[in-house]
C-alpha positions in Angstrom: 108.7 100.9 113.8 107.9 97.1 113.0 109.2 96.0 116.0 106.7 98.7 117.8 104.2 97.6 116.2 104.7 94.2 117.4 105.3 95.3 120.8 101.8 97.6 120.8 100.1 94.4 119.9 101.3 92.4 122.4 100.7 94.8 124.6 97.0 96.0 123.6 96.0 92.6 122.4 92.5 93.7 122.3 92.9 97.7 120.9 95.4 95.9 118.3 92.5 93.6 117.1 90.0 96.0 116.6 92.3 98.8 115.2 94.5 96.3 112.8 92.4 92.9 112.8 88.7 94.0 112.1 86.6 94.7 109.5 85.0 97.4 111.2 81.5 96.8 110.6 80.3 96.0 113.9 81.3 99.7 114.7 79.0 102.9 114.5 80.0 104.4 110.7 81.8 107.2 112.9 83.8 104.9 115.1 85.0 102.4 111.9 86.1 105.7 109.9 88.1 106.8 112.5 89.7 103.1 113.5 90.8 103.0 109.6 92.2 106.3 110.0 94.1 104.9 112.5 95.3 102.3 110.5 96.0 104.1 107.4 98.1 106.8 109.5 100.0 104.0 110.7 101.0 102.8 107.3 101.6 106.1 106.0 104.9 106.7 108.6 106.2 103.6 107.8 105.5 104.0 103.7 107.4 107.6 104.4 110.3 105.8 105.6 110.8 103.5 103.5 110.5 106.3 100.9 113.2 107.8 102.1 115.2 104.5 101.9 114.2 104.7 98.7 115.3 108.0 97.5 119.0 107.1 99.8 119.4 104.4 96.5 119.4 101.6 99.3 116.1 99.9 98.5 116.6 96.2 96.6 114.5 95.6 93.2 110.8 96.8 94.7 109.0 99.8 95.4 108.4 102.0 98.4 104.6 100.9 98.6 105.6 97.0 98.1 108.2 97.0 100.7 106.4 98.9 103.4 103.5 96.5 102.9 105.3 93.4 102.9 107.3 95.0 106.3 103.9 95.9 107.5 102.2 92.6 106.5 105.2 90.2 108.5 105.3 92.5 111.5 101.3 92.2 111.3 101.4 88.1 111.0 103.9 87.8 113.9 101.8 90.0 116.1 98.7 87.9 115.5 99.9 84.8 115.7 101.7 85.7 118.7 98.6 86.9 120.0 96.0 84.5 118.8 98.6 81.4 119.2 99.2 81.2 122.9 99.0 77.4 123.2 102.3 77.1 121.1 105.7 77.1 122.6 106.9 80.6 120.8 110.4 81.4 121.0 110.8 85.1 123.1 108.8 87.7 121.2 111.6 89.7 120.8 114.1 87.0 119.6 111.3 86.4 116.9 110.8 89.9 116.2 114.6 90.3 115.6 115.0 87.3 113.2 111.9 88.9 111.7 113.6 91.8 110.8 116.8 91.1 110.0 115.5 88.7 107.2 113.2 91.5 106.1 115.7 93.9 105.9 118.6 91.9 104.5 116.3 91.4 101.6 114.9 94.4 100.7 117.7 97.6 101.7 121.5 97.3 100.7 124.1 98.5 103.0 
């Protein structure tokens, strides 16, 4: 899912900022309900899955809501610096992306 997300926003550099990098309030009250919608649905799969880790016994010393945030919070800083960064001399996005979430995950689920 992280790695997805990464992907969307490399992809949709522009829909990713507006949906997961603005405040909003430059919107019509209509349009910035429904982009935080958007967002919050988003969070929501991924808080369900790492629920279910939980519930398997295999999440390390956090809660659902914690982990799912801090996942969503590292796939969100890669994405936008990635995005926002293009001067720098990046490794591959999805060689980062992988190192990404392999320290993610060896730190918060057990085998």
């Amino acid at each position: 899912m992280i790695e997805a997300y990464v992907n969307f926003g490399l992809s949709a550099p522009s829909t990713y900022r507006l949906v997961f990098c603005s405040h909003g309030r430059h919107l019509s009250p209509r349009s910035q309900d429904l982009v935080e919608r958007l967002g919050e649905r988003g969070f929501k799969v991924l808080l369900d899955v790492v629920t279910e880790i939980d519930a398997q016994g295999r999440l390390r010393n956090t809660t659902p809501a914690a982990a799912a945030q801090v996942l969503w919070a590292s796939g969100h800083g890669l994405a936008s610096l990635l995005i926002t960064q293009v001067g720098r001399q990046w490794s591959p996005a999805d060689e980062l992306t992988k190192a990404l979430l392999d320290g993610m995950f060896d730190g918060l689920v057990s085998d």
